[in-house]
C-alpha positions, 0 to 999 in steps of 0.5 A: 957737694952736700958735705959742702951745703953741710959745712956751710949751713954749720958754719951759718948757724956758728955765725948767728950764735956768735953774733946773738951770743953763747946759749947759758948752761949752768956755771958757764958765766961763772967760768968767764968771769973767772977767765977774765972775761966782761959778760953780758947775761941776757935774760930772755925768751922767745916770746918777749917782744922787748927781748927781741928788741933788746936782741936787735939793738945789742946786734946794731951796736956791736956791728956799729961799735967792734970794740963792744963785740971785743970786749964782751962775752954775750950769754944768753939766758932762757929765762923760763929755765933760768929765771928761777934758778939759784943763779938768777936769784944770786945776781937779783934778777926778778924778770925776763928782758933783764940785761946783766953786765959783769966783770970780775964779782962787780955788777957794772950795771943793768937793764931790766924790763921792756926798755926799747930805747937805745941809748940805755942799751947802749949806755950799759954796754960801754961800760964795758969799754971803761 
């Protein structure tokens, strides 16, 4: 019974990284771009009050839209680790709540700072959809 409670709390905690995306290692997006993939680079931290609501409303579209799930590899990036790293200063990015869509070597488009408000969200991850 506890290796069930065990497989099961797994199995919780997959589900909750899938839905808020890959945690960013060193090189990670530069392997999914090359894989082919479209990938949303999330600079945030746990203090960010906008980031969480970034966070909330990139959850809401991908439940209301499966196709922005599909087509995007969410990564999310711990911005006082990353943020003043090599790759973030590649990519430009100057502050935490950053939302970075990519595909290929093109940069689609971004959001930065404390947006709250859906439809720019929204707008940027439907680029992905083009």
């Amino acid at each position: 019974m506890k290796v069930l409670w065990m497989a099961l709390g797994l199995c919780l905690v997959a589900s909750v990284v899938q839905a808020r995306g890959l945690e960013y290692q060193p090189r990670l997006d530069r392997d999914k771009l090359s894989q082919g993939a479209t990938v949303l680079l999330d600079f945030r931290t746990d203090w960010c009050i906008a980031c969480a609501r970034h966070a909330s409303i990139i959850d809401t579209l991908k439940e209301q839209n499966p196709a922005l799930r599909a087509a995007i590899t969410y990564i999310v990036v711990d911005y006082d680790t990353y943020g003043e790293s090599g790759m973030a200063k590649k990519r430009r990015v100057t502050q935490n709540g950053t939302l970075l869509l990519l595909r290929g070597s093109r940069e689609l488009g971004r959001v930065e700072g404390a947006v709250m408000n859906d439809s720019a969200i929204k707008d940027l991850l439907e680029l992905s959809l083009d």
